[in-house]
KEVO-692629 format. One record per residue: z, y, x of N, C-alpha, C, O in turn. Coordinates in steps of 0.001 Angstrom, whole numbers, plus 500000, padded with zeros to 6 digits. Example, Ala and Ser with C-alpha at 12.3 -4.5 7.8 and 13.67 -1.06 7.14 Angstrom:
<nodes>
507800494310513190507800495500512300507800496700513200508465496681514236;507080497750512850507140498940513670507870500030512900508039501138513409;
</nodes>
This chain:
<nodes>
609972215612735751609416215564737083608034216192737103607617216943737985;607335215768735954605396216139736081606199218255735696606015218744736810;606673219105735050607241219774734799607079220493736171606275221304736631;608489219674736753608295220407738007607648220713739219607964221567740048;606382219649739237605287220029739681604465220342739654603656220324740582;604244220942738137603397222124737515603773223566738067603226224540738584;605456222981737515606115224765738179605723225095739700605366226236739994;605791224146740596605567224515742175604156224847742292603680225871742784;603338223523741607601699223978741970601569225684741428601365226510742318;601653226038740407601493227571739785601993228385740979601277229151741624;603365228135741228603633229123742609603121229145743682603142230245744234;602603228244744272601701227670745260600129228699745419599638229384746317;599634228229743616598489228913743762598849230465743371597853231163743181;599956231030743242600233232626742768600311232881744424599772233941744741;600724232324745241600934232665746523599664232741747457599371233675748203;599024231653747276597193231761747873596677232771747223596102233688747809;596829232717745906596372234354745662596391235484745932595500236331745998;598067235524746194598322236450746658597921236283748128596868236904747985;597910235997749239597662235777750459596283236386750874596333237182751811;595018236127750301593804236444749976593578238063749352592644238788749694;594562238410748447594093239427748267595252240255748955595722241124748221;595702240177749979596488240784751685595399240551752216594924241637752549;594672239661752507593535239281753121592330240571753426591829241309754275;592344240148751964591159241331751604591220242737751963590402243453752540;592505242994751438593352244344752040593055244726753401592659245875753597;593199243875754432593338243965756112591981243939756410591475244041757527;591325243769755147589572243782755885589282242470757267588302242454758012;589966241886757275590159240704757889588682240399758633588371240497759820;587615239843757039586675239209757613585391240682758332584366240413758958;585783241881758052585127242444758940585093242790760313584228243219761077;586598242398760424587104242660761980586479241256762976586018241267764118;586665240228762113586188239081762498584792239255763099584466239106764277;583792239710761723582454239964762238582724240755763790582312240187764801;583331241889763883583126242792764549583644241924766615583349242407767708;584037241277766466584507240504766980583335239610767540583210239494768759;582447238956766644581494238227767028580076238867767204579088238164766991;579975239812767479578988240765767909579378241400768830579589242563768486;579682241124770342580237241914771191579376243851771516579983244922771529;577875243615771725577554244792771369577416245868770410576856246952770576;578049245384769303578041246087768164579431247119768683579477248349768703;580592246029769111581826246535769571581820247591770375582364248683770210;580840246999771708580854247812772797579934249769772191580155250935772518;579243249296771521578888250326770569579419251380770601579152252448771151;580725250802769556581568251407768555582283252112769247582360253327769069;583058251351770335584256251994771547583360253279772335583907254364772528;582041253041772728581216253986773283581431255139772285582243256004772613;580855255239771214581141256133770368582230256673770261582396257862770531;583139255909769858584399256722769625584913257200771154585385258335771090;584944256666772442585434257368773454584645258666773563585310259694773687;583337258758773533582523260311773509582917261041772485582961262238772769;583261260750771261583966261910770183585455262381770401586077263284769843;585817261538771334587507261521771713587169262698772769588024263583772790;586030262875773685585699263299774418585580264809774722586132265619775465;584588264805773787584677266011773036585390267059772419585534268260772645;585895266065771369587533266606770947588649267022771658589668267525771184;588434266814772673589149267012773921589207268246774645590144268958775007;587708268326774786586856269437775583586940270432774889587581271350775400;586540270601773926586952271807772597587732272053772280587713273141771705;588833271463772334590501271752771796590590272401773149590855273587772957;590485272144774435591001272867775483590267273820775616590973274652776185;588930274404775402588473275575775666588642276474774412588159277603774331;589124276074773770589893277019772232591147277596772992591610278735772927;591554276572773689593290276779773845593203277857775333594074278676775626;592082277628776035592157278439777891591553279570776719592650279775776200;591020280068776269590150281302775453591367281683774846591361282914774828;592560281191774267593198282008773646594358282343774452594818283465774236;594872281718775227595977281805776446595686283070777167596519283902777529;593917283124777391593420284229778600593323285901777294593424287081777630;593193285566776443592988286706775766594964286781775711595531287785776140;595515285959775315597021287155775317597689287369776625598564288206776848;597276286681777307597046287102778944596707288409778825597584289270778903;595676288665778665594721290087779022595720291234777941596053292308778443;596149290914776462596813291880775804598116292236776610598512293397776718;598864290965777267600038291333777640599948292288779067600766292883779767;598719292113779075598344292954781016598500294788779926599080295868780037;597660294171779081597453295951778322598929296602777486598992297719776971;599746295846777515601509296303777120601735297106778798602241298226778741;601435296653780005601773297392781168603446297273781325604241298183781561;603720295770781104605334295383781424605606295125782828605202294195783527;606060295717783006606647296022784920606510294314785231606676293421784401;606225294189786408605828293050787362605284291502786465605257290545787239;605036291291785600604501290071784437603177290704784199602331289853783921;602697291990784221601337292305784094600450292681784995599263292909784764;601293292793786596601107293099787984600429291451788294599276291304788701;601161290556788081600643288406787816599441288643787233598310288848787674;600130288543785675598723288459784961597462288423785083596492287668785018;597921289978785377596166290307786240595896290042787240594887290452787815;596665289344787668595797288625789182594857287176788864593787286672789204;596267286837787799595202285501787259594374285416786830593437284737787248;594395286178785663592532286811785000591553287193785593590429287496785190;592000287176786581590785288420788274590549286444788661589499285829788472;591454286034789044591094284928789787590408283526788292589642282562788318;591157284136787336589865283232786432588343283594785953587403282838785706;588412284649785923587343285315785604586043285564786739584903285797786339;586365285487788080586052284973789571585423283350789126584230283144788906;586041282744789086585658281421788708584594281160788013583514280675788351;585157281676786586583902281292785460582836281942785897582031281010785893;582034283187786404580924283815787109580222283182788118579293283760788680;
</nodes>
């Protein structure tokens, strides 16, 4: 009987062990902190929504800059009525940005 409640306690504590170091893993008690500092949070979300922001803004003016340049090559192929468009759009984007 004392036997077999050696054997359970050992598994018991192999399991809290293990539990704790999952624990540790999940970073647990920093999220916690982060949690009890509401402006630290509000911070953090500030930050990361303005880099999201950004990232945003730059990926799309990479992407209108490269759309308008094969825009403009496909106007310079001179393909019957698709480059007659084209160039209307580039006239009317290029209107814009000025």
């Amino acid at each position: 009987m004392d036997e077999a409640k050696t054997a359970e306690l050992r598994t018991l504590s192999e399991r809290v062990q293990q539990l704790a170091v999952n624990m540790e893993k999940m970073r647990l008690a920093e999220y916690v902190s982060l949690l009890e500092s509401p402006w630290r949070l509000l911070y953090l979300n500030l930050l990361t929504g303005v880099a999201r922001g950004l990232g945003i803004a730059v990926g799309f003016t990479l992407l209108g800059a490269l759309l308008l340049m094969l825009l403009r090559h496909l106007v310079l192929l001179n393909l019957p009525g698709i480059s007659e468009f084209i160039a209307y759009v580039v006239q009317l984007v290029q209107l814009k940005m000025t």
